[in-house]
SELUM-925767 format. One line per field, with one value per residue (C-alpha): residue number from 1; y, x, z; residue in one letter. Coordinates in Angstrom, 2 decimals, decimal comma. Layout:
<atoms>
num	NUM:...
north	Y:...
east	X:...
up	Z:...
residu	A:...
</atoms>
This chain:
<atoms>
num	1:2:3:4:5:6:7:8:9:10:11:12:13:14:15:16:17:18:19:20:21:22:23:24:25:26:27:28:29:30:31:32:33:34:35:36:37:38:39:40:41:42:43:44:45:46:47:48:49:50:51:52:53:54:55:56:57:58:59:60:61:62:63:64:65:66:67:68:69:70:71:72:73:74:75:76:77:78:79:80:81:82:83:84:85:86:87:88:89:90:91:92:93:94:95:96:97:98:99:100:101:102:103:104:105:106:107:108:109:110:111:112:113:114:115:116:117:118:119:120:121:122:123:124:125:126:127:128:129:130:131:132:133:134:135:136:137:138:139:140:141:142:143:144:145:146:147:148:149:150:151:152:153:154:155:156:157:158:159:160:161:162:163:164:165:166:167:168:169:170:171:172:173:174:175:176:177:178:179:180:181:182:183:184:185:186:187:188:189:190:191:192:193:194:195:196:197:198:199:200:201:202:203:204:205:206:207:208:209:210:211:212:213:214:215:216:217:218:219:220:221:222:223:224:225:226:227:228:229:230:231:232:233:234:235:236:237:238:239:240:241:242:243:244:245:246:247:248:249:250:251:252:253:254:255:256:257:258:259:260:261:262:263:264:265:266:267
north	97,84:95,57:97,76:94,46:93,48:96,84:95,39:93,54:90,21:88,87:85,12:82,08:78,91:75,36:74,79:71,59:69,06:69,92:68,08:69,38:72,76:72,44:71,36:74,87:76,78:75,30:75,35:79,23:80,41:78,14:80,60:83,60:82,69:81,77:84,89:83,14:85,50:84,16:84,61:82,41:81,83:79,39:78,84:81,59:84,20:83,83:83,30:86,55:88,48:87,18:86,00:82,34:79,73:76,07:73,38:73,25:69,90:71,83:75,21:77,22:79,19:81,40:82,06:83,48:80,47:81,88:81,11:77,60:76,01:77,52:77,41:73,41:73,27:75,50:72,64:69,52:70,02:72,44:71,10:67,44:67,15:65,37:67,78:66,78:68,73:67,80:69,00:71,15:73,54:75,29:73,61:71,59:69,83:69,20:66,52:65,65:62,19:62,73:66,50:68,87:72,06:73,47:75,42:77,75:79,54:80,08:78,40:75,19:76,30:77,79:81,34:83,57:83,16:84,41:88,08:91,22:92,50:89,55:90,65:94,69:94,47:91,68:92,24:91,74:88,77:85,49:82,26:79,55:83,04:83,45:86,71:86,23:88,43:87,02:87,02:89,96:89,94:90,66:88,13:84,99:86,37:86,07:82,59:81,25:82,81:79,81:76,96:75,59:71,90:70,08:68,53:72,13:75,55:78,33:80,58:81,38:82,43:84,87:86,58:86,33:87,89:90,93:91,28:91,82:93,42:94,81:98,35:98,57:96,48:98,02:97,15:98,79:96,08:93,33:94,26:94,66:90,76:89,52:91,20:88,89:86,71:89,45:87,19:85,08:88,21:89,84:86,00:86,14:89,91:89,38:86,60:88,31:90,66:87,93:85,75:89,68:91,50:94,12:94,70:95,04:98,53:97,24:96,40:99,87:100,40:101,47:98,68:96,30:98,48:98,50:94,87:94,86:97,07:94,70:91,86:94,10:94,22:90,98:89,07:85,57:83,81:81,98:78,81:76,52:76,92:75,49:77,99:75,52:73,70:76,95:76,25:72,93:69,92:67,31:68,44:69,60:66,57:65,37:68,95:68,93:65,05:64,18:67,17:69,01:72,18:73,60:73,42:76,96:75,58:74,74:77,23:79,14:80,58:78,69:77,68:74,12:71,14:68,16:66,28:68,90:68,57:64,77:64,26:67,16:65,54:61,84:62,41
east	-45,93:-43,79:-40,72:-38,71:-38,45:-36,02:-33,59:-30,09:-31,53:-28,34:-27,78:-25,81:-27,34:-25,66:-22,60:-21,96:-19,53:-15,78:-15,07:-17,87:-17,14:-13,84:-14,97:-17,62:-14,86:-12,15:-15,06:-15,50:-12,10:-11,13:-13,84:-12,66:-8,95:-10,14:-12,49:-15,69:-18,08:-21,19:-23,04:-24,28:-27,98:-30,02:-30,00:-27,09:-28,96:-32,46:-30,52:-28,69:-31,86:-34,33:-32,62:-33,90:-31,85:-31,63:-29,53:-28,70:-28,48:-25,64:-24,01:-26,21:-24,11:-25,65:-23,89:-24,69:-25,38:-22,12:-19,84:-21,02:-18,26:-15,41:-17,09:-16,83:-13,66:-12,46:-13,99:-13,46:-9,87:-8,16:-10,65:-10,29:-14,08:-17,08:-18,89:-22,53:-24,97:-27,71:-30,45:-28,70:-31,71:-31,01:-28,28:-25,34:-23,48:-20,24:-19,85:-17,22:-18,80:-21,63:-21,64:-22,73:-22,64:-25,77:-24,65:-27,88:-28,21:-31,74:-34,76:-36,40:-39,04:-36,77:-37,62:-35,76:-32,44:-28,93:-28,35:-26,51:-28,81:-28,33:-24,63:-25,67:-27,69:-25,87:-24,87:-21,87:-22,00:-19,91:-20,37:-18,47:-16,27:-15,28:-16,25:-19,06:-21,25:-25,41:-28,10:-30,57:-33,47:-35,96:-34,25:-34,42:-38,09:-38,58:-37,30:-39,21:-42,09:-42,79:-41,82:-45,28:-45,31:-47,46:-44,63:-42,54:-44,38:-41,90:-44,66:-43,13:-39,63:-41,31:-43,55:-39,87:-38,24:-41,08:-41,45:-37,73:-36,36:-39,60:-38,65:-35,81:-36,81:-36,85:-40,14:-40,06:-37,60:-39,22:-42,71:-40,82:-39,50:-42,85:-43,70:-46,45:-46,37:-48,27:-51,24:-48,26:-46,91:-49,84:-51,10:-48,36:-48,27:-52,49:-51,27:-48,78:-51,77:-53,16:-50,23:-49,37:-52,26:-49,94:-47,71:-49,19:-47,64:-44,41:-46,10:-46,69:-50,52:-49,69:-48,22:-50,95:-53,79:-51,18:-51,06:-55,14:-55,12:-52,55:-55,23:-58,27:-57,07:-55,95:-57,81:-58,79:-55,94:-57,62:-55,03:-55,36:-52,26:-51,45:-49,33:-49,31:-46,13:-44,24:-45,80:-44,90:-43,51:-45,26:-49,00:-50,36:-48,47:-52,25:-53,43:-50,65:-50,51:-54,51:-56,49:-55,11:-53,34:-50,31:-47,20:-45,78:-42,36:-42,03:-40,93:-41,64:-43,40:-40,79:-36,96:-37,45:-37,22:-39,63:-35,96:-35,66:-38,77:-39,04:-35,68:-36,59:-39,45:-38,52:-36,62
up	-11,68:-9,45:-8,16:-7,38:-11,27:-11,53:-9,72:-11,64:-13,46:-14,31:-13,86:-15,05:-15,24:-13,17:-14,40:-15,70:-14,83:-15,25:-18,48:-19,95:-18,81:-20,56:-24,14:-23,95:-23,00:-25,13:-28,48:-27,70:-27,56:-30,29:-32,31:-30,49:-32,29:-35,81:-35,69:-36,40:-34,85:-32,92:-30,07:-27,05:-26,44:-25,20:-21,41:-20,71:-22,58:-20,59:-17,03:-17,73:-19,10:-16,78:-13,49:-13,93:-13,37:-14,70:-15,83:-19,47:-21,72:-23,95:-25,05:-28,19:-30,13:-32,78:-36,13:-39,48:-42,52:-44,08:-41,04:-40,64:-42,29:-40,87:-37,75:-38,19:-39,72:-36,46:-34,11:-35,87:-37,14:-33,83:-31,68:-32,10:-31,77:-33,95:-35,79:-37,38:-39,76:-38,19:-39,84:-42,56:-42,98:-39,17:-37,07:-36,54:-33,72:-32,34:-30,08:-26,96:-25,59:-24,70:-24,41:-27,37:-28,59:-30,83:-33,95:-34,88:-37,76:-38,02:-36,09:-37,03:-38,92:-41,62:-39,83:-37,49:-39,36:-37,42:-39,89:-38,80:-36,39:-33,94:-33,73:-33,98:-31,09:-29,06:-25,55:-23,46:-21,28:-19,68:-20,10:-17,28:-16,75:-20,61:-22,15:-24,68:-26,77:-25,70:-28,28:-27,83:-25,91:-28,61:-31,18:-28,52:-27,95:-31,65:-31,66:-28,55:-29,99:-32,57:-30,50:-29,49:-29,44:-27,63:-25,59:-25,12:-25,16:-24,68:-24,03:-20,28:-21,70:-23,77:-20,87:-18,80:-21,01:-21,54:-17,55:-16,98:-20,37:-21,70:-20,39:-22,43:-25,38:-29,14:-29,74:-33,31:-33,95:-32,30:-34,47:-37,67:-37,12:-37,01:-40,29:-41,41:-38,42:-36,21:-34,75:-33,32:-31,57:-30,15:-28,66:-26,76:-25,97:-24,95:-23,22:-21,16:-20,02:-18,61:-16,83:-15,20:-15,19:-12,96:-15,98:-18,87:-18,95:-19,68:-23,47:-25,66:-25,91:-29,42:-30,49:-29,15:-31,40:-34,35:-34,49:-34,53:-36,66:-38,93:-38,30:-38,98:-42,41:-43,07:-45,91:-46,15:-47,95:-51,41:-51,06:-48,28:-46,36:-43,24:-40,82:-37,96:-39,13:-38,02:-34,43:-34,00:-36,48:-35,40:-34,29:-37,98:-39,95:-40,24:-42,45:-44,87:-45,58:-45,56:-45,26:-48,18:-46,49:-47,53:-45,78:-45,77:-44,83:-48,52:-51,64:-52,17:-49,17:-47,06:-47,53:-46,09:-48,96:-48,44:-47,60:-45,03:-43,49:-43,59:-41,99:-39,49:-38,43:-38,07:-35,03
residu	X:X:X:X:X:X:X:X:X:X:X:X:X:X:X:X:X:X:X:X:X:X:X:X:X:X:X:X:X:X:X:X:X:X:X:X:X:X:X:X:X:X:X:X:X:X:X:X:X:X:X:X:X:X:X:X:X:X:X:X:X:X:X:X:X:X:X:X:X:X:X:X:X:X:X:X:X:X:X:X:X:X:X:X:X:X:X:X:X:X:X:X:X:X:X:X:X:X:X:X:X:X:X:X:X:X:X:X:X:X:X:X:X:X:X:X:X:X:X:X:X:X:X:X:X:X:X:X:X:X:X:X:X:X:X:X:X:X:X:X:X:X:X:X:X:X:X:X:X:X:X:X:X:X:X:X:X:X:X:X:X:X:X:X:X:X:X:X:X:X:X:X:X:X:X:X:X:X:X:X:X:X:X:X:X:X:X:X:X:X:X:X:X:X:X:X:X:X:X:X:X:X:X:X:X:X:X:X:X:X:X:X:X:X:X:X:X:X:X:X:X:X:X:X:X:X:X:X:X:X:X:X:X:X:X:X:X:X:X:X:X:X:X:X:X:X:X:X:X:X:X:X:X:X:X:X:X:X:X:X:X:X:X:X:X:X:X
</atoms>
């Protein structure tokens, strides 16, 4: 294996202009005071785990569904800032001009929602010098793992974040998130193998055969459902409107209402 990967990863990404630099700030003590606990993702999670930097559109913050509306009442009525659910099934917004702040609570496929275990396993980080608890490595993974559009693949982020935190990843954990979802996980764990065909140590042999061995004894599924809406939102629109598929977003395989997925979609 590559030695140099061993070495500190820890990064920030550019930091934005002053103003906006303020409003993050402000927004995160302002939650700090009112004890709304959450965590920062996004762009400041992957610079610190993987040593990449990049500018950054806003500021992700990660809560549970039960703290999202104190977390806007915090912002909207001490903050002085715009708030907006916008789509109510996974995140909201608050706004400063035209500078925003992500509220996530779960991903946009209705999966991956914000429980305990994000803030159980969090780690200690900065963001713009103010002390912040960062999402774990193996929950962002699990995230990123699903976002496969055909205009954003975050298929790099999640072979980034294996090469430089795959040492010290709990891969039990990881494997137990993808409970049901395994063929997405090893796709990207066979495709790791093949972007570093040096490091394909850093992924347990063991958990590689028990994910075949997961897939060996899947059965054909008697409904026609349609698992490519969890990949991307837009791509597989075709299967579940014309071709007769089932959208697995939906109840009661899913938590997303037709509403949900309408509005999520026309944007």
């Amino acid at each position: 294996m590559n030695q140099l990967l061993d070495k500190p990863v820890h990064a920030s990404p550019e930091a934005p202009d002053p103003e906006t630099r303020d409003f993050y700030v402000r927004s995160l003590r302002l939650l700090d005071q009112a004890r709304v606990p959450h965590l920062v993702g996004g762009g400041y999670a992957m610079a610190y785990y993987t040593g990449i930097v990049r500018p950054t559109k806003d500021l992700d913050v990660f809560i549970r569904p039960r703290d999202l509306e104190r977390a806007l009442m915090v912002l909207s009525e001490q903050g002085g800032y715009r708030t907006d659910r916008t789509w109510p099934h996974f995140l909201a917004k608050a706004l400063y001009g035209d500078a925003f702040i992500d509220l996530i609570y779960r991903s946009g496929n209705g999966l991956c929602e914000v429980d305990d275990e994000w803030f159980n396993h969090a780690t200690p980080g900065e963001c713009l010098g103010h002390p912040v608890m960062l999402c774990p490595a193996e929950e962002t993974l699990w995230s990123k793992a699903f976002v496969q559009e055909r205009d954003r693949f975050d298929g790099a982020d999640v072979y980034h974040l294996i090469l430089r935190q795959g040492e010290e990843f709990d891969w039990r954990r990881l494997r137990r998130r993808f409970r049901g979802h395994e063929r997405v996980l090893l796709a990207h764990l066979i495709l790791f193998g093949y972007v570093y065909p040096s490091e394909r140590e850093r992924v347990p042999e063991s958990l590689m055969e028990e994910l075949e061995q997961a897939i060996r004894a899947e059965t054909p599924s008697p409904e026609n459902l349609c698992r490519g809406t969890l990949l991307s939102k837009y791509m597989y629109l075709t299967d579940v409107q014309h071709w007769g598929f089932q959208d697995v977003r939906l109840p009661p395989r899913g938590i997303m209402s037709p509403q949900d997925i309408t509005h999520f979609t026309a944007t």
